[in-house]
C-alpha positions as CSV (number, residue, x, y, z in Angstrom):
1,X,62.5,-88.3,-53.9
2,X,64.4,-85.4,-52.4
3,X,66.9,-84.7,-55.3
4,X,64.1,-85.6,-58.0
5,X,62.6,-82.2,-56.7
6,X,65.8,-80.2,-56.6
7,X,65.9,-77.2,-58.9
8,X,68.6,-76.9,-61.2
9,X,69.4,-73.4,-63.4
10,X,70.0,-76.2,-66.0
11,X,66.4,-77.3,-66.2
12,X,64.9,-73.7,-65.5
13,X,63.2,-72.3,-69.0
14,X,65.4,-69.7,-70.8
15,X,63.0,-66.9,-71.0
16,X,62.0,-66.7,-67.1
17,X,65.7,-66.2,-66.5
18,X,66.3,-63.7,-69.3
19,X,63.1,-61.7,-68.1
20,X,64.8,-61.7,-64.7
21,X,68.4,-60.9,-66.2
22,X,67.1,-58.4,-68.4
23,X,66.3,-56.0,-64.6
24,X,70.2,-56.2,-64.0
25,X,72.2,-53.9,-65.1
26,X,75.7,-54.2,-67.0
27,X,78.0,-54.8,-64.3
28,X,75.3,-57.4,-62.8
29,X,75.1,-59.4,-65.6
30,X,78.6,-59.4,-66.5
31,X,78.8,-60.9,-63.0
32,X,76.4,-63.6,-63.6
33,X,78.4,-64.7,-66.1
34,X,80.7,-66.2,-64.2
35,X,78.4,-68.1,-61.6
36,X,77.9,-71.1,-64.4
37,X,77.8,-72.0,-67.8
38,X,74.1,-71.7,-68.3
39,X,74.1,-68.1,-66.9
40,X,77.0,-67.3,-69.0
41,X,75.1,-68.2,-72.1
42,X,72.1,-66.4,-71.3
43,X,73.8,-63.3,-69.9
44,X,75.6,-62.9,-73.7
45,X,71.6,-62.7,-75.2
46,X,71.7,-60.0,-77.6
47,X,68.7,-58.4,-76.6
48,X,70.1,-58.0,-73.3
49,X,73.3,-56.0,-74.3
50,X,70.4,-54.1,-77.1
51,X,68.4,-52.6,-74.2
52,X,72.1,-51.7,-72.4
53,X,72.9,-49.9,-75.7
54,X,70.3,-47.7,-76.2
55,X,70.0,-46.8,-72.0
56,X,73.9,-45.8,-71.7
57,X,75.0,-45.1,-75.1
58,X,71.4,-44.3,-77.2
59,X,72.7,-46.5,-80.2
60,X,70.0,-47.4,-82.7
61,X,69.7,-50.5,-84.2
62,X,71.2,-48.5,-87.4
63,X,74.5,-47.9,-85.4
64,X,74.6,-51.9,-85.0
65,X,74.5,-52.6,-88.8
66,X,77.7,-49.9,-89.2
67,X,80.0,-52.1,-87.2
68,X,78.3,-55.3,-87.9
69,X,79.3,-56.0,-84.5
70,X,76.7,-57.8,-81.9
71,X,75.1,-55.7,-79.3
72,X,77.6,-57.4,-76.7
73,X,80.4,-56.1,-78.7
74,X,79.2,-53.2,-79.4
75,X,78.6,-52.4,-75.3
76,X,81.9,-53.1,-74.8
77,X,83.5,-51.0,-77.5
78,X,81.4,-48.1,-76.3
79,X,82.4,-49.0,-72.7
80,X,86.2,-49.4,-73.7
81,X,86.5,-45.6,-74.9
82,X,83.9,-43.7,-72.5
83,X,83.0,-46.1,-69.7
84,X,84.3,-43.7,-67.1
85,X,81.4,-42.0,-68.4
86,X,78.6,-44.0,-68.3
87,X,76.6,-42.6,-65.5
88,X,76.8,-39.1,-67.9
89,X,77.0,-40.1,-71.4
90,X,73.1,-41.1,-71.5
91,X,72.0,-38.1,-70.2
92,X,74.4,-35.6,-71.8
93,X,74.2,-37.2,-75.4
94,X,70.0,-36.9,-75.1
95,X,70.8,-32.9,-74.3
96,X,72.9,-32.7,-77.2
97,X,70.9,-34.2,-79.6
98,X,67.8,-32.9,-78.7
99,X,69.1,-29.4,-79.1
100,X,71.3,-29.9,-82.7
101,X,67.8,-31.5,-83.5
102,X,66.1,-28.4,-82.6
103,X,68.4,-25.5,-84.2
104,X,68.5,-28.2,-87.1
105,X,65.3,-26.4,-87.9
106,X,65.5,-23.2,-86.1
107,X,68.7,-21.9,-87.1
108,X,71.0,-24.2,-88.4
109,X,74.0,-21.8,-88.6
110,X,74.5,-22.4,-85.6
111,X,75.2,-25.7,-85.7
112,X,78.4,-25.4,-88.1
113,X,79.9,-23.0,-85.2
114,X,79.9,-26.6,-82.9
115,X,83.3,-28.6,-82.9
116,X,83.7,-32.4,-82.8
117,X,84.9,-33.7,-79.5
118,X,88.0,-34.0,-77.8
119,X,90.0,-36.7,-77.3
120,X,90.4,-38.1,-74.2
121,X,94.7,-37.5,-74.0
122,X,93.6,-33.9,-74.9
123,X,91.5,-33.9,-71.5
124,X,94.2,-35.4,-69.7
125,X,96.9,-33.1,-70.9
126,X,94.3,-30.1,-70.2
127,X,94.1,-31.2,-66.7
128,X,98.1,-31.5,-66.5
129,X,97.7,-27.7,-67.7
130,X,96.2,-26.6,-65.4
131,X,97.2,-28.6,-62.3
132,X,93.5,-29.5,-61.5
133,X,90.8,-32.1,-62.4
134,X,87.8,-31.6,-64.1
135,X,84.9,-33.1,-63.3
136,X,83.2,-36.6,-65.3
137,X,80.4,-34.6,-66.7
138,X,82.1,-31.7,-68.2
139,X,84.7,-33.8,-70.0
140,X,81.9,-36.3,-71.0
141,X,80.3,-33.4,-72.4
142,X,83.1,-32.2,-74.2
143,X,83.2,-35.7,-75.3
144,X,80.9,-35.5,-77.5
145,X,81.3,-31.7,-78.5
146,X,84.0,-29.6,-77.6
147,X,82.7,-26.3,-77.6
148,X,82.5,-24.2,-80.1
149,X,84.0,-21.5,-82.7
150,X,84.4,-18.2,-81.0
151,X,81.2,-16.7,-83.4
152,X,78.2,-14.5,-82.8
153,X,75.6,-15.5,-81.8
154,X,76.7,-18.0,-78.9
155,X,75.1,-21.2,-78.0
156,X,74.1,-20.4,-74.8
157,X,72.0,-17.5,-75.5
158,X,71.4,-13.7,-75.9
159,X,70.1,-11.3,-75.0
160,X,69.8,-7.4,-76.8
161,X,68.9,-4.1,-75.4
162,X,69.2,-0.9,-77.2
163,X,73.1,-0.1,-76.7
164,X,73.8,-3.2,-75.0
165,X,74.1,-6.8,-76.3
166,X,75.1,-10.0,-75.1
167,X,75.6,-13.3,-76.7
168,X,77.7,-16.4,-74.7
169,X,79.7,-18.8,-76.3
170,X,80.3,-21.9,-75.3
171,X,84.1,-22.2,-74.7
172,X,86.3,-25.1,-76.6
173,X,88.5,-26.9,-73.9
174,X,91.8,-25.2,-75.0
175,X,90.3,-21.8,-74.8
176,X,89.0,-22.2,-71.4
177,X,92.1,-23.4,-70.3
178,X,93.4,-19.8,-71.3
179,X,91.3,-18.1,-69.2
180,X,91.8,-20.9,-66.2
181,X,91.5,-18.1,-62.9
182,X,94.1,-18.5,-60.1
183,X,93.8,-15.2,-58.5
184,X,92.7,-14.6,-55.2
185,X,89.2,-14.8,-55.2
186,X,88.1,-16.9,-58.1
187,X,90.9,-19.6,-57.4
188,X,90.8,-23.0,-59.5
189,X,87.7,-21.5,-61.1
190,X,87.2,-22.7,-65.3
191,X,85.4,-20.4,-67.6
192,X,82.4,-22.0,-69.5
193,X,81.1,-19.2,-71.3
194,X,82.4,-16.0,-72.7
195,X,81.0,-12.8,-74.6
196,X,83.1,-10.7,-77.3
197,X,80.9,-7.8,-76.0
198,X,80.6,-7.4,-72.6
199,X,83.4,-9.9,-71.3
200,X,80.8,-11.6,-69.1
201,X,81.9,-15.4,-68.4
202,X,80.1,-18.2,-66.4
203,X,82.3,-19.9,-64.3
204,X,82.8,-23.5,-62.7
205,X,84.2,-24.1,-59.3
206,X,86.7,-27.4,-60.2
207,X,87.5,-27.6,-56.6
208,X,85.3,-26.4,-53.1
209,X,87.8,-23.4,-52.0
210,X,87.0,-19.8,-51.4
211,X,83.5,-20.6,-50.4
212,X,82.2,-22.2,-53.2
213,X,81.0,-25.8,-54.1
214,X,82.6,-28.5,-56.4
215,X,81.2,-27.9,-59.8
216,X,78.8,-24.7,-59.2
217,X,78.6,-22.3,-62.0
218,X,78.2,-18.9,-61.9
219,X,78.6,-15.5,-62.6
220,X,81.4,-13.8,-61.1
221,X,79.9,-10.0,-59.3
222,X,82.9,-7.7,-58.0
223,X,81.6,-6.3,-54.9
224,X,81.8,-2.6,-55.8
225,X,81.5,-1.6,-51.8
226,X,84.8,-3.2,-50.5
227,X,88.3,-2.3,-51.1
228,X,89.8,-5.7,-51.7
229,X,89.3,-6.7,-55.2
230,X,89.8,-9.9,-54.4
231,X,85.4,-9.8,-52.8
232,X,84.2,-11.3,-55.4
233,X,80.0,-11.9,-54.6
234,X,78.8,-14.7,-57.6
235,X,75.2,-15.3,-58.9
236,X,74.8,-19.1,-59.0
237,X,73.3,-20.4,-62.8
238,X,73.9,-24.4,-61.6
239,X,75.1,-27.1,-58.8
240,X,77.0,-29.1,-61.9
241,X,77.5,-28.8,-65.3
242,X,74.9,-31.6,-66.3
243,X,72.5,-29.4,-64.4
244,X,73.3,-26.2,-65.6
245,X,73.7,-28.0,-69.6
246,X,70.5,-29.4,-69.6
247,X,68.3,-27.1,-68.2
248,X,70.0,-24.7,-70.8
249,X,68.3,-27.5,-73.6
250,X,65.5,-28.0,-72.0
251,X,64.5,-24.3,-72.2
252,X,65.5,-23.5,-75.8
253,X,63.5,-27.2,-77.2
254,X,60.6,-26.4,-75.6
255,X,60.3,-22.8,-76.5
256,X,60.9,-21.4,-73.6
257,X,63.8,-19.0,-74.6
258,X,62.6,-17.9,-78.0
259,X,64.8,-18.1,-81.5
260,X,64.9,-14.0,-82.2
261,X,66.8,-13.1,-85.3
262,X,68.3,-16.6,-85.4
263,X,69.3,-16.5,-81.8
264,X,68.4,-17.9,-78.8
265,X,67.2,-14.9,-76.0
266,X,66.9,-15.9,-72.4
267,X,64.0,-14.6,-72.0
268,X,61.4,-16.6,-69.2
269,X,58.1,-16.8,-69.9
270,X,55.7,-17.6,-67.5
271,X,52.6,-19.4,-69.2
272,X,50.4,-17.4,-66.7
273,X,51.7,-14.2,-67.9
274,X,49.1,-13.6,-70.2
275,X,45.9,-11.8,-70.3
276,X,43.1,-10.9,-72.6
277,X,41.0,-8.2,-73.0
278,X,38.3,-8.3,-75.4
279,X,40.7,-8.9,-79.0
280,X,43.7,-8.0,-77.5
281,X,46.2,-10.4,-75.7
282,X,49.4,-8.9,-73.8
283,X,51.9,-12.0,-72.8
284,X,55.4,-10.7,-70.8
285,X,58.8,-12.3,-70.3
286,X,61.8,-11.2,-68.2
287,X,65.3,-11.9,-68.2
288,X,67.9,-10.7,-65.4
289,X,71.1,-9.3,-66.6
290,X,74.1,-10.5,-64.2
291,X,76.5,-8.0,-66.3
292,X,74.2,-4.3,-65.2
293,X,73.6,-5.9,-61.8
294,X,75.8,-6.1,-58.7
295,X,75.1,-7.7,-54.8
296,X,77.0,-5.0,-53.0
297,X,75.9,-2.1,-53.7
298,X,72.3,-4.6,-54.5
299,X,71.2,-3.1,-57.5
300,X,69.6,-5.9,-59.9
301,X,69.1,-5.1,-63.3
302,X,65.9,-7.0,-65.5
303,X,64.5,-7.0,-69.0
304,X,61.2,-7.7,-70.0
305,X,59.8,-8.1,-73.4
306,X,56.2,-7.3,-73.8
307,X,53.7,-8.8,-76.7
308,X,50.6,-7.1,-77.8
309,X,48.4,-9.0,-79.7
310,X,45.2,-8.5,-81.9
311,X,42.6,-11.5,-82.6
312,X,42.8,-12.5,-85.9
313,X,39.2,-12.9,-86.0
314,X,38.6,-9.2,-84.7
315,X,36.1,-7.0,-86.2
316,X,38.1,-4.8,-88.7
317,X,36.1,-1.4,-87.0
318,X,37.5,-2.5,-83.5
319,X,40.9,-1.3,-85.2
320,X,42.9,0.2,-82.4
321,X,45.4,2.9,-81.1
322,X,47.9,2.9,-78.0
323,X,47.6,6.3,-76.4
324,X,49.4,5.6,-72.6
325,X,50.4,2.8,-70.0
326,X,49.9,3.0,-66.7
327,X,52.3,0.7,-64.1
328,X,51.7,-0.7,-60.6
329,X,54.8,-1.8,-59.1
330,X,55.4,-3.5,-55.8
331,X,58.8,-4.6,-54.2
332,X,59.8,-7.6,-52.2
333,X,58.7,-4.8,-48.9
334,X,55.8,-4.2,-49.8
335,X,55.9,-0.9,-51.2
336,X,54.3,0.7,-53.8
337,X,55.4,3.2,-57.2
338,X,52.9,3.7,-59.7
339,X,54.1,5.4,-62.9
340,X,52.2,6.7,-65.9
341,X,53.4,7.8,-69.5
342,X,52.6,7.7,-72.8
343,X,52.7,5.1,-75.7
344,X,55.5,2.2,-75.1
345,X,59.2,2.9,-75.4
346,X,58.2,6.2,-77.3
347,X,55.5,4.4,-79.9
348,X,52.1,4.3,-79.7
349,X,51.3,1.1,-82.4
350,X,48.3,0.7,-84.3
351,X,46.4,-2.3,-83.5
352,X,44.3,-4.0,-86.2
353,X,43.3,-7.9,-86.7
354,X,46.1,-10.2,-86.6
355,X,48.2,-7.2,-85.8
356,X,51.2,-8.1,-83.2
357,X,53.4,-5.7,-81.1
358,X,56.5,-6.2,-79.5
359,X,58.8,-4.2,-77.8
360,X,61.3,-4.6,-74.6
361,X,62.0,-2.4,-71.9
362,X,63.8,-2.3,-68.6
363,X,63.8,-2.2,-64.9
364,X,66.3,-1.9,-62.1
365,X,65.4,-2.0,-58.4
366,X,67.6,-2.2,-55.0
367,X,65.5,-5.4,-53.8
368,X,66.0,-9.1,-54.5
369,X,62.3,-9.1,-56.0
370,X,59.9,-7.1,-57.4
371,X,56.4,-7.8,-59.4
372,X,54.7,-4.8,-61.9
373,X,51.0,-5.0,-63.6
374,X,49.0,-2.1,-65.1
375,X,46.9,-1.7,-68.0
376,X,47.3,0.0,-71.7
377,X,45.0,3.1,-72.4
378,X,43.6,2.7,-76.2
379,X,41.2,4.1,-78.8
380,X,39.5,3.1,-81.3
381,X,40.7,4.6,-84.9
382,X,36.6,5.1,-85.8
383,X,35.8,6.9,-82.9
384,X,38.6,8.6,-81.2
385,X,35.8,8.9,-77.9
386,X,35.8,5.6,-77.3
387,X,38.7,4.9,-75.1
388,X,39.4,1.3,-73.1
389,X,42.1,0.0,-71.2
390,X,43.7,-3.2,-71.8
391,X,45.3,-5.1,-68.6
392,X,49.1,-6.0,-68.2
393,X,48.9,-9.2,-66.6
394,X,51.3,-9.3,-63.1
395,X,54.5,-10.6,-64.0
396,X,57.6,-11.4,-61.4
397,X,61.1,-10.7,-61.8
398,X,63.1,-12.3,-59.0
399,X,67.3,-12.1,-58.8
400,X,68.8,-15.6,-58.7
401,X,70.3,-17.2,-56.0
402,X,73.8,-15.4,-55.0
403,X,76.5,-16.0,-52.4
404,X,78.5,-13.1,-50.6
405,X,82.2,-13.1,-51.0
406,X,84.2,-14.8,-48.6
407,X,86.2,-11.6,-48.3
408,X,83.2,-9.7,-46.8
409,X,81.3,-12.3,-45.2
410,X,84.2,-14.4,-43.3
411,X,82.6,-17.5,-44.7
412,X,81.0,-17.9,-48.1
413,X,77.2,-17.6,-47.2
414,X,74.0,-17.8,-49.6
415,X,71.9,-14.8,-48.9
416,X,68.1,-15.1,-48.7
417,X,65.9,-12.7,-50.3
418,X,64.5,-11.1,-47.0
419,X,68.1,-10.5,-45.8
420,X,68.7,-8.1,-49.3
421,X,64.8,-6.2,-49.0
422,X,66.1,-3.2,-48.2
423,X,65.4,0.0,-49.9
424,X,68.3,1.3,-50.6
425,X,68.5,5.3,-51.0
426,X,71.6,5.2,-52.5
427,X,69.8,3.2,-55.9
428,X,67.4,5.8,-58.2
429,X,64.0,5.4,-58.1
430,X,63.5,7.7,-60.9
431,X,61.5,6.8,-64.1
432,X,63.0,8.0,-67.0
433,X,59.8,8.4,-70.0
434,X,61.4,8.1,-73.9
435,X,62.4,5.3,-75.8
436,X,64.6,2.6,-75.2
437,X,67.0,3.2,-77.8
438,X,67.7,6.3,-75.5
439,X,68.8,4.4,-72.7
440,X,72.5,5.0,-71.8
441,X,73.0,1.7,-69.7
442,X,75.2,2.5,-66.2
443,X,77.9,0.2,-65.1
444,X,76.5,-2.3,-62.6
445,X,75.7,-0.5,-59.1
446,X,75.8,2.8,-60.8
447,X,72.9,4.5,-61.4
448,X,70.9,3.4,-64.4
449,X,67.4,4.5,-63.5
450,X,64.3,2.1,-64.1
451,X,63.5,2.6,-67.7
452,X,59.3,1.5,-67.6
């Protein structure tokens, strides 16, 4: 009676047992292959390896009729060529296809600057270059793409001031290998980035020496106050390259940096950052600039692009002129500067319905944070008399996270914000009034005045 009621997998129904083999992932099921013939049989179902597919390698059922191969055969290709990769390709693949897809329609020119992807000797060979590994995610990434063509603008973003314009490209593997650092103080560190007009680079740590992490990226700040030129402070952009790579893509598809002129701008927009007075709506967005700001002396440099808006709908009489701005600005201490001047950047715009301003100015200050608000001063055209102010919603600019040089520290150390919220005497707190396309922009931790 006994073994009449023993189970067997041979008399077990085939679709419990897929359900429960379709929760296992590829190297489970290949395991249960070799438990018994039954399993062996159900673990090759093609809608198995069809799910497996489209988690680690995101081929579509169009990929499949290409290679008229089954979905089993067409894991294993995939896993044959880039299965030291398949805890990255998923994710990285997504990023890049979700931002081709997006400057597909944006602006596509940038597109054609993007090269196909290495080869996996030419990785290898890099690596025998440069005597040091690089990590799975980078070269899955440059996997798929590898790089780009030194043009302008750069994949990785912009950003344009008066006399001063940046744009990052995203180095090909063979260029970045050019520029591989082994100097004291940015040792077995690989550029990413690089801009024909500043020279600003991101960099990635390949190994944890000097103070930094495995992987980090960032910004590399020569600390102006010491005497060894090897004290190089660093503003950290990301903990790995899939982290820095696709919060870069998730920013630009979802609007967050703004195309301008058929480039990308890092500029941050806040969704809060926006307030309306009667038909008039003022939205702001910031941006730091690592390449006008230093640690040591701290002098952090910021951007901010301002949006004046008129309601479509608007009364045509409520037409409008700017006449002054008034600013309240507060530091991480606590203190106070309130500034008045006329018009914006030297232009006082005409508002009428539908009518949109823009303009971008700049700030510098001496601690990690700072926040400014104020209000506009208008008239209307119909009756110069009737004056009304429009608010400036409060908007924060905040330096990023940054790490003191070895050389000055003894040990590598992050630096809070509070540690930094000093005023420092030696930084202007001078307002310069005029336009922007006046400003003559200081080397970083000279003095380049706040420009408001």
């Amino acid at each position: 009676m006994a073994a009449s009621m023993e189970l067997s997998l041979n008399n077990l129904p085939s679709d419990p047992l897929l359900l429960m083999l379709s929760f296992l992932d590829f190297r489970d099921l290949i395991s249960c292959s070799f438990v018994s013939r039954r399993l062996n049989e159900l673990s090759g179902h093609n809608p198995l390896w069809k799910g497996l597919c489209l988690k680690h390698w995101l081929l579509t059922e169009s990929d499949k009729i290409q290679k008229f191969q089954t979905w089993k055969e067409l894991f294993r290709e995939f896993y044959t060529d880039l299965g030291r990769y398949i805890d990255h390709y998923g994710t990285l693949k997504k990023a890049w296809d979700d931002l081709k897809r997006y400057l597909d329609q944006q602006c596509p020119r940038m597109i054609a600057s993007l090269k196909e992807g290495a080869k996996e000797e030419e990785l290898d060979g890099i690596e025998a270059q440069i005597g040091c590994k690089l990590s799975n995610d980078y070269r899955c990434s440059y996997r798929i793409h590898n790089g780009q063509k030194l043009v302008v603008p750069g994949l990785m973003g912009s950003m344009a001031l008066s006399n001063h314009y940046r744009s990052e490209d995203l180095l090909d593997i063979e260029t970045a290998a050019g520029g591989f650092q082994q100097r004291k103080g940015m040792r077995q560190c690989l550029p990413l980035t690089f801009c024909f007009h500043t020279g600003l680079s991101q960099y990635m740590a390949l190994e944890g020496t000097e103070g930094r992490s495995r992987s980090e990226i960032f910004y590399h700040c020569p600390d102006q106050m010491a005497q060894d030129p090897s004290a190089i402070d660093m503003f950290i952009t990301g903990s790995s390259f899939t982290e820095w790579f696709t919060s870069y893509v998730h920013n630009v598809v979802t609007g967050e940096y703004p195309i301008i002129r058929d480039q990308i701008f890092r500029y941050v927009h806040d969704k809060q950052c926006v307030a309306t007075t009667g038909d008039i709506t003022v939205s702001v967005s910031t941006s730091f600039l690592p390449e006008l700001s230093s640690v040591h002396p701290p002098h952090f440099f910021f951007t901010y692009r301002i949006r004046i808006e008129m309601a479509k709908d608007a009364l045509p009489e409520n037409a409008c002129q700017l006449d002054s701005r008034y600013w309240k600005i507060t530091n991480a201490n606590g203190n106070v500067e309130e500034v008045r001047g006329p018009g914006v950047v030297g232009e006082f715009p005409v508002m009428t319905p539908g009518k949109v301003h823009e303009y971008a100015s700049c700030t510098t200050f001496s601690t990690t944070s700072e926040y400014m608000e104020g209000h506009y001063t208008f008239h209307r055209l119909k009756n110069k008399e009737e004056i009304f102010d429009v608010c400036i919603p409060r908007f924060h600019m905040v330096c990023p996270p940054f790490r003191e040089s070895i050389v000055r520290s003894g040990s590598a150390r992050d630096v809070s914000s509070a540690s930094f919220n000093e005023d420092n005497s030696s930084d202007t707190d001078d307002h310069n009034e005029g336009e922007l396309r006046g400003i003559n922009m200081a080397a970083p931790g000279g003095r380049c005045p706040r420009h408001i």
